[in-house]
N, C-alpha and C positions, 0 to 999 in steps of 0.2 A: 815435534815443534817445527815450525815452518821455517826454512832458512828466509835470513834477512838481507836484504841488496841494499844498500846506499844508493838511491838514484841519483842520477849529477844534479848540481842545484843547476836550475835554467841558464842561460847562454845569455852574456850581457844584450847581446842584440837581440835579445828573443821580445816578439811583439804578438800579444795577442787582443784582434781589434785595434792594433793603434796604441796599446798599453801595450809597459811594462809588467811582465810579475813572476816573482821571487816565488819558489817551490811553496815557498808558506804563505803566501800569497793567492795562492794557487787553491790552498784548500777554498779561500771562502770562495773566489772565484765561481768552485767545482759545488758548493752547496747552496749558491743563489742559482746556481744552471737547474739544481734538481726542486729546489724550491720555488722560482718564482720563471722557471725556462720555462720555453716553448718545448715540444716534445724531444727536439734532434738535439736539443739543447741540456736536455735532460741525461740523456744517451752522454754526452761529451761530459758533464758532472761525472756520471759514472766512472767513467775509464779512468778522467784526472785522479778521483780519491781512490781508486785502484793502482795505478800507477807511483801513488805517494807513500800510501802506505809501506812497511817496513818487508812484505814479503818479496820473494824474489824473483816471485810471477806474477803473470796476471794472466786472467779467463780469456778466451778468444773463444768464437763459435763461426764452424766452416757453413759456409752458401748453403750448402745440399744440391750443389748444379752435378755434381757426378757421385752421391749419394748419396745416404742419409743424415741429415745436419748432426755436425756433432761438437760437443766443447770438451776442450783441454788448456789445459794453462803453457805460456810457452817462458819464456825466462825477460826479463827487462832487461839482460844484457845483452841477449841477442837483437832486442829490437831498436837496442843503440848500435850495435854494429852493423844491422841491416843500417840505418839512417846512414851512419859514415860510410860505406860502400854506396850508397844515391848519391849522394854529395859528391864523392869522386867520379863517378861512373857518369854524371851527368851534369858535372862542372856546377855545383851549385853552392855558393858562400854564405857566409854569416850574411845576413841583411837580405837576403833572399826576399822578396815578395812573393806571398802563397795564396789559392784561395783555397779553401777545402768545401766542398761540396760533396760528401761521400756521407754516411752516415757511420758514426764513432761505433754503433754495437757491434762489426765488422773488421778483421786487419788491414784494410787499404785505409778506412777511417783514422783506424787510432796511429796507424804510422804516421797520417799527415800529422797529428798533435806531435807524436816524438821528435821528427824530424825537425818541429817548428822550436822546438823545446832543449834542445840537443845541439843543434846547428846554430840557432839563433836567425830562425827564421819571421820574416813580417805575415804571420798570419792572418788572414780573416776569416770569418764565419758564412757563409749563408747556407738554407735550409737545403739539405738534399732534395734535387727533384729532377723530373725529365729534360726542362732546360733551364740548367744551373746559372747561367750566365745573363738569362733577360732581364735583371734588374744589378746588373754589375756594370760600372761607369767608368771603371779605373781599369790601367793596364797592370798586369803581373809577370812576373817571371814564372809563375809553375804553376801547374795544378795538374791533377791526377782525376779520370773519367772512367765511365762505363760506357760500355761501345754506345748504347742505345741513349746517354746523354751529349757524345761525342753528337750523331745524327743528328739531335733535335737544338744543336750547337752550332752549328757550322756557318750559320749567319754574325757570330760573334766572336768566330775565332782569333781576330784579332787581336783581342783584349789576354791573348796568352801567348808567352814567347815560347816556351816548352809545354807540352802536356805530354801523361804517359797516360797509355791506355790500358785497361786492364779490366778481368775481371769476365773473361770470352774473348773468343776470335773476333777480328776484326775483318769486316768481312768485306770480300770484291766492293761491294758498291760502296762501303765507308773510306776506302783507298781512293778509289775514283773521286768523291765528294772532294776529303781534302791535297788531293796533288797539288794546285797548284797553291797552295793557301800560307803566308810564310813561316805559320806558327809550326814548331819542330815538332810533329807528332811521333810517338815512340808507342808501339805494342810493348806490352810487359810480357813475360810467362814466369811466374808463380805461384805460390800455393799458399793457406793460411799455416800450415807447417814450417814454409822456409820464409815465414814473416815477411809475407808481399813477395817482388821481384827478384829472381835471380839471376834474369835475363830480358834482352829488351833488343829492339829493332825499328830503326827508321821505317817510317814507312810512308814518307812525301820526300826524300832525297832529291837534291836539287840537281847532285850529280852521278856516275855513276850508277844510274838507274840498271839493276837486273829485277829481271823477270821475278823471282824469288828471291830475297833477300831474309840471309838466317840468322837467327837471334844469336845475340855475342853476350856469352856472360860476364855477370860483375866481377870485383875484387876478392880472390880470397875463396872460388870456386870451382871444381873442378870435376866435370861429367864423365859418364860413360854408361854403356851399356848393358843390361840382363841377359838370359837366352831366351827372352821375347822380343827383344828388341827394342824394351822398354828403356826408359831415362832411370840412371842411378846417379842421385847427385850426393859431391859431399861436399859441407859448406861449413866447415869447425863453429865459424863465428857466431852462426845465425841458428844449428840445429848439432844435438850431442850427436849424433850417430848419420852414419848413410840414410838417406831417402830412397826409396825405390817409388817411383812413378808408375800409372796406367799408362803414359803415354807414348806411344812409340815416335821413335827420332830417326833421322838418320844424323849421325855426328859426321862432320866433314874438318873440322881441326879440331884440339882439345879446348878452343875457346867459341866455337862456334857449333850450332847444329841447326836443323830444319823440324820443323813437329810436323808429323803425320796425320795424329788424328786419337783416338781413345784407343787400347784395347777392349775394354767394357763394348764397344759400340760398335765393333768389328762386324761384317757380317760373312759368313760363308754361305753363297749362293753358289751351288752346280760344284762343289771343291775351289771353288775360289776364293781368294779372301779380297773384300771389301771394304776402304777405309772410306766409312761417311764421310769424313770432314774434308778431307782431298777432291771427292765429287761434288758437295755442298757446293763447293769453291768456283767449281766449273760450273753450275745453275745459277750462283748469284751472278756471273757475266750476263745472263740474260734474263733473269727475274729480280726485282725491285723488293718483293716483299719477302719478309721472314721467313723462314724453309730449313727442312733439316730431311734426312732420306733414315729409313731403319730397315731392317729385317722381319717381314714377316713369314710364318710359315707357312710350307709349300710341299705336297706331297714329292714332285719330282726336284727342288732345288734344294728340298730340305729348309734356303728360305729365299723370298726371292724379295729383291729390292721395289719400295714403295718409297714416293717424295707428296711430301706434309707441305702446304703452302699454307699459310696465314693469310685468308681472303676471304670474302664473301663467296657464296656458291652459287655458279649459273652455270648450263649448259657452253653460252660464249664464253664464258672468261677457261672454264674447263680446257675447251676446243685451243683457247690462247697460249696456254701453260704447254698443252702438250704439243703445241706446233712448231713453241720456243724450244722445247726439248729436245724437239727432230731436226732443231735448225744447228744445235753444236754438235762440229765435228768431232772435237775433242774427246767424246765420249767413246769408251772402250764398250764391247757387247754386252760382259754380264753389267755396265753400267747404267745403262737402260730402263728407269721405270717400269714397271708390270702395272705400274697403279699409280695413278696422281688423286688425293685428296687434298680436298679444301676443304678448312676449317676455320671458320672465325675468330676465333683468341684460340692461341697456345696456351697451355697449364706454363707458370712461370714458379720460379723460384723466389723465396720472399727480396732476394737484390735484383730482380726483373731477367734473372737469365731464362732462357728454354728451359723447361723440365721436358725431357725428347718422354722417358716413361710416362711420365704422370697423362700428359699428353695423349699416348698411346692408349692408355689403358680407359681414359674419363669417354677421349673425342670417336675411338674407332672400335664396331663389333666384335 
C-alpha cells in the first residue's frame, strides 16, 4: 500500500496566472490543462494531479545528459524542503513574482510549480521555449533558465531581477554576455536526485569579482569527498541517504567547492589525466560556438584529445578554429587538439543539452 503525505493546502499568497487557488481548486485547474491545454500545459495538469493525490511521491524523469534517462519517484516532502532552502538561500518571500518557463515533465519545471505553491509565490505561465521571455511585458523577481535560453535571453534580461541557471555549465561566453546586465544571475549545481539545486554561484558580481568563483551550498547540506575525488553530498531534507556524484570537486571550505568536470568524461592521454570541462572552458574564451573536446583512441596515447565544434564545415573556417587554438597560452601540452572536427548539429538531449556520446558515435567514423 503506498504511503500517504498530506501535502500543504497552497500558500494564502499563492497566485497562479493572476489567480488564487485552493489545493481543491487545483484539481480542476490540473484537468482543464490536460483537457483543453496546449501541450506544456498539459505536462503542468499532470504533475498538479500527481502532486495532490494521497501518495507520498511523485514520478520524476532525469535529462539523459550524463546517461541513460531514467525515472524514479522522489518524496513530496523533500521537494518542499528543497522549496524552503531557495527561499532562504536566495532571499525569496511569500508574493514573490515568478515566471516559469521550464517544462513541468522535468524537476527544475515542477519545482517552479512547488515553490509557487508552498511559498506563496505570483506565478505565471508561458510555453517553454528557446527565448522565453520575447513575449513577456511585465517585470518579475525569479525565474529559473537553461543556459542555451539564458543565450537567446539576454536582450530581455531586464525583465528579471534574479534568475538561477541551471541544467549545464554556464559557459565563458554566456559570463561574458551577462556581466554587466543588472539582473542577479546565479549557476545552479544539481541533480534530479537532490530535487534541483544544492548549490549555486553568482556569476555577474558587481563586486568582489574573482577569476573563479565557487558554488556555496544551500541550508541543511553538507559535502565532501570519495577516493576519486568525487562529490559525496548529504542533504537529510531533500534525499534519504548520501549521494555519491561522478563529479569531481575540489572542496575549499565545508560550504563551498569548485567542480572540475565528469569522471565519466575524463580522458587519459600519454598517462595523463584530462578534465574536458576545465579545457572546454579555456576554448570557449576564444570560440563563439558550441564545443565540447573527448578522447579518442590512439595506438601510442592510448587516447589522444580531439575538439567537436558546432559549425558548418570549410577549409577557412577549419584553418580559423585551429589558429584560435594556437593563439591560447593557457593551454598545457597533452591539452592540444590532435584533431578539430566540425559538425553541424550536435546530437542533444531531449531538454537541448550536448549528448557529447550520442554525438560521437552518429557525427564521427
Amino acid at each position: 500500500m503506498a504511503e500517504k503525505y498530506k501535502v500543504p493546502e497552497t500558500h494564502p499568497d499563492f497566485r497562479l496566472n493572476k489567480r488564487y487557488f485552493s489545493n481543491a481548486d487545483l484539481y480542476q485547474v490540473a484537468y482543464s490543462f490536460i483537457k483543453e491545454g496546449e501541450p506544456y500545459e498539459e505536462r503542468i495538469g499532470d504533475f498538479l494531479l500527481d502532486w495532490l493525490k494521497p501518495g507520498s511521491k511523485v514520478e520524476v524523469q532525469t535529462s539523459g545528459s550524463t546517461g541513460t534517462p531514467k525515472k524514479f519517484r522522489i518524496k513530496k516532502e523533500h521537494m518542499v524542503n528543497s522549496a524552503l532552502a531557495t527561499s532562504k538561500f536566495f532571499k525569496l518571500p511569500a508574493a514573490t513574482t515568478s515566471l516559469m518557463c521550464l517544462p513541468a515533465g522535468y524537476i527544475a519545471g515542477k519545482m517552479m510549480l512547488v515553490r509557487a505553491m508552498v511559498l506563496g509565490w505570483h506565478i505565471d505561465l508561458v510555453p517553454p521555449s528557446s527565448n522565453p521571455l520575447d513575449q513577456v511585458f511585465k517585470r518579475y523577481d525569479f525565474c529559473a533558465m537553461t543556459p542555451f535560453q539564458l543565450d537567446n535571453s539576454i536582450g530581455r534580461l531586464h525583465l528579471i531581477k534574479k534568475l538561477i541557471v541551471g541544467g549545464g555549465a554556464v559557459s565563458n561566453k554566456l559570463q561574458k554576455m551577462v556581466k554587466d546586465v543588472d539582473t542577479k544571475v546565479y549557476e545552479t549545481y544539481g541533480m534530479t536526485e537532490t530535487v534541483t539545486h544544492i548549490a549555486a554561484k553568482r556569476i555577474n558580481p558587481k563586486k568582489n569579482l574573482q577569476k573563479f568563483r565557487p558554488f556555496k551550498v544551500l541550508p541543511h547540506i553538507t559535502i565532501s569527498k570519495d577516493d576519486r575525488d568525487c562529490l559525496v553530498i548529504k542533504a537529510p531534507k531533500v534525499a534519504d541517504g548520501p549521494i555519491v556524484t561522478n563529479d569531481i570537486v575540489e572542496i575549499i571550505t565545508y560550504k563551498k567547492f569548485n567542480w572540475k568536470g565528469r569522471i565519466d568524461n575524463v580522458i587519459n592521454s600519454g598517462g595523463v589525466k584530462l578534465y574536458p570541462e576545465e579545457i572546454e572552458r579555456k576554448f570557449e574564451k576564444v570560440i563563439d560556438q558550441r564545443l565540447f573536446v573527448a578522447g579518442m583512441p590512439d595506438d601510442a596515447l592510448g587516447d589522444k584529445l580531439v575538439l567537436f565544434i558546432e559549425s558548418d564545415f570549410s577549409e577557412e573556417l577549419l584553418k580559423e578554429y585551429t589558429n584560435k587554438v594556437k593563439s591560447l597560452n593557457s593551454l598545457k601540452k597533452f591539452e592540444i587538439p590532435k584533431k578539430i572536427y566540425l559538425i553541424e548539429k550536435f546530437e542533444e538531449t531531449p531538454n537541448g543539452k550536448i549528448h557529447r556520446e550520442n554525438t560521437l558515435k552518429s557525427k564521427v567514423e
